[in-house]
DSSP file (Angstrom, degrees, kcal/mol; ACC not computed):
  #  RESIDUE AA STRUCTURE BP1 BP2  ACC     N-H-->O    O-->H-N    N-H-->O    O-->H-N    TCO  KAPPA ALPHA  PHI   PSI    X-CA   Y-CA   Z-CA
    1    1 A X              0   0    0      0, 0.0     2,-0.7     0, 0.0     0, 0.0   0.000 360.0 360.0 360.0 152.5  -10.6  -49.7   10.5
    2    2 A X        -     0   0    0      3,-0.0     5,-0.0     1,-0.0     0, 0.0  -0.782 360.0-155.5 -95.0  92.1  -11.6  -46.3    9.5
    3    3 A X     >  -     0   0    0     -2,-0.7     4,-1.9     1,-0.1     5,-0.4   0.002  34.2-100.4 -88.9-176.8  -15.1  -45.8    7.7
    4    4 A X  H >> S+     0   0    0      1,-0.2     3,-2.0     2,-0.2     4,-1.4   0.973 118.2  56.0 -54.5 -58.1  -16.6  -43.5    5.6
    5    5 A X  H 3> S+     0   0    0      1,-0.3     4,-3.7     2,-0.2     5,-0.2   0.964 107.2  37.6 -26.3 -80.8  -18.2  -42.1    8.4
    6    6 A X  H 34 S+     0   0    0      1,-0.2     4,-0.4     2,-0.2    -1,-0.3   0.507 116.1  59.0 -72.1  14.3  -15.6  -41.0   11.1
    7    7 A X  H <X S+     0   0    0     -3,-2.0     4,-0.9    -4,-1.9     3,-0.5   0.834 110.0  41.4 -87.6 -46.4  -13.4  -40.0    7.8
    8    8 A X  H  X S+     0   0    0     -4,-1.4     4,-7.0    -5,-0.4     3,-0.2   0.887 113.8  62.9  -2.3 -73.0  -16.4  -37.6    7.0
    9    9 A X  H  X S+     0   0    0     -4,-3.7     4,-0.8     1,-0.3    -1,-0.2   0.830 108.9  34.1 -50.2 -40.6  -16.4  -36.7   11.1
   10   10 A X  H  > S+     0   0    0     -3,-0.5     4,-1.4    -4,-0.4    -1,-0.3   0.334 108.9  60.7-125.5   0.4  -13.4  -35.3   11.5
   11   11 A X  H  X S+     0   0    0     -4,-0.9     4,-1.6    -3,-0.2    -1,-0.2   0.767 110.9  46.9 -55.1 -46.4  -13.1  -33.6    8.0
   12   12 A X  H  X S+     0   0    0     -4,-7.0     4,-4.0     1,-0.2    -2,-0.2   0.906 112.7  56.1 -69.8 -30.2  -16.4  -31.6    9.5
   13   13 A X  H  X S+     0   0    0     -4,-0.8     4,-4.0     1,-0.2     5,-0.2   0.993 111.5  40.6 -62.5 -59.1  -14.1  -31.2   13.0
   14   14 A X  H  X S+     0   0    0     -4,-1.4     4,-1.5     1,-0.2    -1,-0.2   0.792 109.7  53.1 -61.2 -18.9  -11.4  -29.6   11.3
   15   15 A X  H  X S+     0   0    0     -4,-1.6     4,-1.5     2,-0.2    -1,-0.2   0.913 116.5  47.7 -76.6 -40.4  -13.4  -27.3    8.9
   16   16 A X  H >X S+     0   0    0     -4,-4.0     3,-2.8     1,-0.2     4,-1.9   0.994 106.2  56.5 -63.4 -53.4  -15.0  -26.3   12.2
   17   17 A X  H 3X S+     0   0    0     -4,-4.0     4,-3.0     1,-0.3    -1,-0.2   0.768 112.4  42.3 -10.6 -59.8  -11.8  -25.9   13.9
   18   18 A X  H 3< S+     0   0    0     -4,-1.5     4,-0.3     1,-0.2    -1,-0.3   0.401 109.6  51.2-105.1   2.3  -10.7  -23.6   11.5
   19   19 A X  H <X S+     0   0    0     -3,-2.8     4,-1.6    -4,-1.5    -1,-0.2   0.759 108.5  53.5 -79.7 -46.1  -13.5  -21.6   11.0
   20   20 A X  H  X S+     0   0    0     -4,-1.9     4,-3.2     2,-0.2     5,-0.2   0.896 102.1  62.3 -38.4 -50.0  -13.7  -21.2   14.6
   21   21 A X  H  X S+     0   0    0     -4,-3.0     4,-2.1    -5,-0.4    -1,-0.2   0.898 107.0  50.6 -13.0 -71.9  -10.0  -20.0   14.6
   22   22 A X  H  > S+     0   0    0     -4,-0.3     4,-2.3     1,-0.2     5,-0.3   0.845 102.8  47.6 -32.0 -64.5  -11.1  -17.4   12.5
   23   23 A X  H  X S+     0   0    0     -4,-1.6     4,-2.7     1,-0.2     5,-0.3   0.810 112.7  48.0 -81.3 -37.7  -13.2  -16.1   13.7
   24   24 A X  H  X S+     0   0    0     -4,-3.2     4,-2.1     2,-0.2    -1,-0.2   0.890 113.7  57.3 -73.4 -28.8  -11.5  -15.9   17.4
   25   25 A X  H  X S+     0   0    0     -4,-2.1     4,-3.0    -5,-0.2    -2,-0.2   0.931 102.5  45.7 -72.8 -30.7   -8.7  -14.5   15.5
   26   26 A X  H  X S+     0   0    0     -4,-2.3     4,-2.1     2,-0.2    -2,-0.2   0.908 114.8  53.0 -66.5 -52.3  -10.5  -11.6   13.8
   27   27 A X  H  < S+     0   0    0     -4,-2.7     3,-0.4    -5,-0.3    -2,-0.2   0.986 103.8  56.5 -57.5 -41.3  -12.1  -10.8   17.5
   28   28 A X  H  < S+     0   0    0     -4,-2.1    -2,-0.2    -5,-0.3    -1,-0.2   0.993 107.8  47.6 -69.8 -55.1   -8.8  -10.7   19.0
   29   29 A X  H  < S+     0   0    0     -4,-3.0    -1,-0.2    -5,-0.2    -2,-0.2   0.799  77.0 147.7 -66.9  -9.8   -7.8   -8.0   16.5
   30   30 A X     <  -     0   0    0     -4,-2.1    -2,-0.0    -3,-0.4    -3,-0.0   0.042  68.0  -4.7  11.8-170.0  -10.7   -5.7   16.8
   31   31 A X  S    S-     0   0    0      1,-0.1     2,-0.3     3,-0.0     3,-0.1   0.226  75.1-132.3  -7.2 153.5   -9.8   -2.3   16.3
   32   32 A X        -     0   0    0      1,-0.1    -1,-0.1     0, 0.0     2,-0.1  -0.654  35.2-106.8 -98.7 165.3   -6.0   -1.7   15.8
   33   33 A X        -     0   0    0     -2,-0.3     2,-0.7     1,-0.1    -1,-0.1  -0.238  36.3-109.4 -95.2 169.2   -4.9    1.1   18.1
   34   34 A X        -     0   0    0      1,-0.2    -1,-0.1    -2,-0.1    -3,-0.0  -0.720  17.0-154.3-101.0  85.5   -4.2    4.3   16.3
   35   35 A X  S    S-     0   0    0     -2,-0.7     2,-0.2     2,-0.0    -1,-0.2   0.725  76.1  -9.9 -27.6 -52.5   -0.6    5.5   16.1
   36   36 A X  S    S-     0   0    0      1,-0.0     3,-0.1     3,-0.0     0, 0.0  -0.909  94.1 -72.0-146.5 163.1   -1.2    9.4   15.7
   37   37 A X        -     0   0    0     -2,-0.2     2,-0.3     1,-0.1    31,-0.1  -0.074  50.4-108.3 -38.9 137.5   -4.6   11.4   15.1
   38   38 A X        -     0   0    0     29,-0.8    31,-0.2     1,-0.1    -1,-0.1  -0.730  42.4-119.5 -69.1 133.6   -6.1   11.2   11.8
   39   39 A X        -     0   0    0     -2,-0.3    30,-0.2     1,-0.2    -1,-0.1  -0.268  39.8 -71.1 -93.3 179.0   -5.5   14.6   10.1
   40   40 A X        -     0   0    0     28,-0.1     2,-0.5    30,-0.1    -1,-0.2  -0.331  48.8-159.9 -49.1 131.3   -8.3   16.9    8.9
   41   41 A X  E     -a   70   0A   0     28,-2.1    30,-1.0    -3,-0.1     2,-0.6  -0.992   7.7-155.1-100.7 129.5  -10.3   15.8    5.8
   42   42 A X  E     -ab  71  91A   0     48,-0.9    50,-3.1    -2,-0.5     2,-0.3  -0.868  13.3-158.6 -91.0 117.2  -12.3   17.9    3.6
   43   43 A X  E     -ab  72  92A   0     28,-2.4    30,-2.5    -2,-0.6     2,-0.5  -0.901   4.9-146.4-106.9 144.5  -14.9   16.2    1.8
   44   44 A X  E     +ab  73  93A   0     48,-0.7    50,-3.4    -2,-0.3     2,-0.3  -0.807  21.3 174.1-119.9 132.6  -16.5   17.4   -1.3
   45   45 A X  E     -a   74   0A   0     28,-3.7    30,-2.1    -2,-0.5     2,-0.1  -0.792  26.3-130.7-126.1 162.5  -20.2   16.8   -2.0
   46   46 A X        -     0   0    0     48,-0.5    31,-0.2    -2,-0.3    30,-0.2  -0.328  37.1-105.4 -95.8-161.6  -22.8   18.1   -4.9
   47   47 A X  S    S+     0   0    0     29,-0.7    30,-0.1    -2,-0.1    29,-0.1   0.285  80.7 114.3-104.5  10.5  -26.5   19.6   -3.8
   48   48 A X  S    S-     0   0    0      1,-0.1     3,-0.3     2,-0.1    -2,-0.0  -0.147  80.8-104.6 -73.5 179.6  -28.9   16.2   -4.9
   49   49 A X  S >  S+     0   0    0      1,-0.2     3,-3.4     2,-0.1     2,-1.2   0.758 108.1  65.3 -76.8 -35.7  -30.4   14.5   -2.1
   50   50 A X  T 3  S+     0   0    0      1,-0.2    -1,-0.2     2,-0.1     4,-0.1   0.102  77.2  80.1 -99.2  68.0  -28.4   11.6   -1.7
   51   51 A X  T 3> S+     0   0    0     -2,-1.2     4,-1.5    -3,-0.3    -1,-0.2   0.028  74.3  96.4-107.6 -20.5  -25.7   13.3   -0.9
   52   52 A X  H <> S+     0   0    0     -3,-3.4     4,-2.7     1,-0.3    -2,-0.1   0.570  72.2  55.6 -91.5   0.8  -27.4   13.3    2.5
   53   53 A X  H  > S+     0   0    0      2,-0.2     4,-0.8    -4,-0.2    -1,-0.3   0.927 101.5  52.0 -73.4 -35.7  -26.0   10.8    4.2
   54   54 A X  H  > S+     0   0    0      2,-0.2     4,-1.8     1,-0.2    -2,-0.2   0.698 118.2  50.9 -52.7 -37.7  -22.4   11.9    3.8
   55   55 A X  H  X S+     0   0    0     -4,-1.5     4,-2.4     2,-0.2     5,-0.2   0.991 110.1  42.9 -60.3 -74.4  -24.5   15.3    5.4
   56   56 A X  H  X S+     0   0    0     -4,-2.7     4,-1.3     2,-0.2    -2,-0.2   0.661 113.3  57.3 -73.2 -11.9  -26.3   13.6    8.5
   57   57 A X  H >X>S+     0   0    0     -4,-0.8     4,-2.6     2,-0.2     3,-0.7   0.927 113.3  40.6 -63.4 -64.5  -22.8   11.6    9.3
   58   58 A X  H 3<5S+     0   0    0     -4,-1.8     3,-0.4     1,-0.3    -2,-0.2   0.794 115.7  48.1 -63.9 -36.5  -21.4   14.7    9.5
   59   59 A X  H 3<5S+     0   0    0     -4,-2.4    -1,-0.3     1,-0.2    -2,-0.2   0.864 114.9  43.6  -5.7 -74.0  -24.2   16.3   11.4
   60   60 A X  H <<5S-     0   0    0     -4,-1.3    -1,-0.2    -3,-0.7    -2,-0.2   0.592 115.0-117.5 -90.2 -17.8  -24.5   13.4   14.1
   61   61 A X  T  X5 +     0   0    0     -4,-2.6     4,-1.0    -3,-0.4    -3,-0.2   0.991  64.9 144.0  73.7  52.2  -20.3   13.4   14.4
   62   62 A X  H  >< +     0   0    0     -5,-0.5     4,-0.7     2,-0.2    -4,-0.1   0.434  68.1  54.0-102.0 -10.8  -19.8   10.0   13.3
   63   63 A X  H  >>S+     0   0    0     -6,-0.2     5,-2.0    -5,-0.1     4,-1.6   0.904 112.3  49.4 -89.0 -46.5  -16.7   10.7   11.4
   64   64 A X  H  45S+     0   0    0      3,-0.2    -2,-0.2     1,-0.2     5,-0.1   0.856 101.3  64.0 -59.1 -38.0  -15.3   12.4   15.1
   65   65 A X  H  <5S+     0   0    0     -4,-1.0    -1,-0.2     1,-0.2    -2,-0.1   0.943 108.0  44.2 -37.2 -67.9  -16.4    9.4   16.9
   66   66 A X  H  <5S-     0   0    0     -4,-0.7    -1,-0.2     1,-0.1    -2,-0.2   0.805 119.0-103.4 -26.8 -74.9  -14.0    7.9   15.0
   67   67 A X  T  <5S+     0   0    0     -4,-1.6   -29,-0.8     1,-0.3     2,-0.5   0.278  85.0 107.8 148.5  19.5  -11.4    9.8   15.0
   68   68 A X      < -     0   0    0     -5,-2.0     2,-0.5   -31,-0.1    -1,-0.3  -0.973  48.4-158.9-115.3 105.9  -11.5   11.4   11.7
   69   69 A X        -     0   0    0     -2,-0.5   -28,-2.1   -31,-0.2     2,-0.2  -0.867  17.4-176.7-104.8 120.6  -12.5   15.3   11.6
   70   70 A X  E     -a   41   0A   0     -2,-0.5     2,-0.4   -30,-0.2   -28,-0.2  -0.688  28.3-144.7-119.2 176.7  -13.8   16.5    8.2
   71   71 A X  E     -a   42   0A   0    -30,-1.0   -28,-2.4    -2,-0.2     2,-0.5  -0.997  24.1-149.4-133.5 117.2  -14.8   19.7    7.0
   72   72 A X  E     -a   43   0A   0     -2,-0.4     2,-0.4   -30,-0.2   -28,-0.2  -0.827  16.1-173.8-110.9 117.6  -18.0   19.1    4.3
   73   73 A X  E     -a   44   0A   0    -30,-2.5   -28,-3.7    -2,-0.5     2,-0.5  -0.917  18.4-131.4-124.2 170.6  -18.4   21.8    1.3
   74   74 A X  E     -a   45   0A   0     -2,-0.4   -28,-0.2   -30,-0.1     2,-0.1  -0.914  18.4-164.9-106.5 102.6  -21.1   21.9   -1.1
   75   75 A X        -     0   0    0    -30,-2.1     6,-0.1    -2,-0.5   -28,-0.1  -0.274  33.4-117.5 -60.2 145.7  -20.5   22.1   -4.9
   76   76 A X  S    S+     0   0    0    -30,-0.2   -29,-0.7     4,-0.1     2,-0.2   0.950 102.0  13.5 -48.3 -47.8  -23.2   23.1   -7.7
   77   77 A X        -     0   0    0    -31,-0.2     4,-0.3     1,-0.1    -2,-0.2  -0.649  67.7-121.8-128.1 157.4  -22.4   19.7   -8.7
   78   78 A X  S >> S+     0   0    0     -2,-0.2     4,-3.5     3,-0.1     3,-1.6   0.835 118.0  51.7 -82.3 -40.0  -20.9   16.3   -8.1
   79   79 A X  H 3> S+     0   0    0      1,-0.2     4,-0.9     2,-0.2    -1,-0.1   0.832 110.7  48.2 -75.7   6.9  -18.5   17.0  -11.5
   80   80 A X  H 34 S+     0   0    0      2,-0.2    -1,-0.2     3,-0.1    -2,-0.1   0.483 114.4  44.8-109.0   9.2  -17.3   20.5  -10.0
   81   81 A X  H <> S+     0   0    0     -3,-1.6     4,-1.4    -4,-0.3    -2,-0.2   0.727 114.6  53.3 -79.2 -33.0  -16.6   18.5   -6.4
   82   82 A X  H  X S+     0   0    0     -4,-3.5     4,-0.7     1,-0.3    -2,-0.2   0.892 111.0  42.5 -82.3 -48.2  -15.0   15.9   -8.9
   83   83 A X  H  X S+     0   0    0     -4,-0.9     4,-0.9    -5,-0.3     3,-0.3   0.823 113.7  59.3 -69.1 -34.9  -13.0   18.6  -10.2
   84   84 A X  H  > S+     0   0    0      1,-0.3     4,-0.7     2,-0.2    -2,-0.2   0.898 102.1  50.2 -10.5 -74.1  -12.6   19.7   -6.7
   85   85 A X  H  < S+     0   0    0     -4,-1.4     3,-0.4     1,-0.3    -1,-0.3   0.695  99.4  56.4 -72.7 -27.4  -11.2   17.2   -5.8
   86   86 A X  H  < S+     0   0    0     -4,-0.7    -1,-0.3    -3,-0.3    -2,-0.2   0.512 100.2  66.6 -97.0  -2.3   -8.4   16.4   -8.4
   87   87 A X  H  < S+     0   0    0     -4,-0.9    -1,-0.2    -3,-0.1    -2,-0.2   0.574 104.5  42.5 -53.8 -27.4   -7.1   19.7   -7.6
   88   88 A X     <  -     0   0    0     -4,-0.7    -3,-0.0    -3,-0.4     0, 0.0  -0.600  60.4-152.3-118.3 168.7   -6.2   18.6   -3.6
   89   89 A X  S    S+     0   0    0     -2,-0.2    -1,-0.1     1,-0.1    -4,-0.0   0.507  87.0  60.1-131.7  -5.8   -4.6   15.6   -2.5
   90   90 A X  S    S+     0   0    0      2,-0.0   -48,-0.9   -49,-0.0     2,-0.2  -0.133  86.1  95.4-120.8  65.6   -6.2   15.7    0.9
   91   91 A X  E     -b   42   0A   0    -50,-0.2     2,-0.2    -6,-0.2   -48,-0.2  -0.592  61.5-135.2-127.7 167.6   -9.2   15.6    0.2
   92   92 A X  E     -b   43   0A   0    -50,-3.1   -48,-0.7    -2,-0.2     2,-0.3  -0.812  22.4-161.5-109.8 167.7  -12.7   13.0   -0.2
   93   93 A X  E     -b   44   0A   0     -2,-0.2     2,-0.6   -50,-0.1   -48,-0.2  -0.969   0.6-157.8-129.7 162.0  -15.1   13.4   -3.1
   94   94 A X              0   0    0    -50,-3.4   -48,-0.5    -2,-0.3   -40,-0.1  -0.690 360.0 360.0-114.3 102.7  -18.5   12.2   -3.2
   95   95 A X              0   0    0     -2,-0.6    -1,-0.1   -50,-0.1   -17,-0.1   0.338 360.0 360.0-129.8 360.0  -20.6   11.4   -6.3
């Protein structure tokens, strides 16, 4: 006969089961390969300070690591990069 217990136990087995799953299935996919080069981006930034991470990525080459080569200009403003920015289609903005 089956008690409340071991029905319990092996509900908790399977939820681990299948969280473990997961989790080995998301490590397995790591990275997906890259089919072709990422093309040039231009990202468009204003002149505040926090603006400066988008700055020190580009600085330190964290976007090349990648595989992503941007080109960063500086705008008066974030709404004349905004404006920037709907002008292109291959383009970032940042605000």
């Amino acid at each position: 006969m089956v008690t409340q217990r071991d029905a319990n136990w092996s509900r908790r087995n399977v939820l681990k089961s299948l969280g473990a799953g997961a989790v080995l299935l998301v490590g397995a996919a790591g990275r997906p390969a890259r089919a072709q080069q990422l093309q040039k981006m231009d990202v468009f930034i204003g002149t505040t300070p926090h603006f400066g991470n988008v700055i020190v990525a580009a600085e330190r080459k964290f976007f090349e690591k990648e595989g992503l080569p941007v080109t960063i200009t500086n705008f008066a403003s974030g709404s004349v990069a905004a404006d920037a920015f709907r002008a292109r289609k291959d383009s970032a903005v940042v605000t």
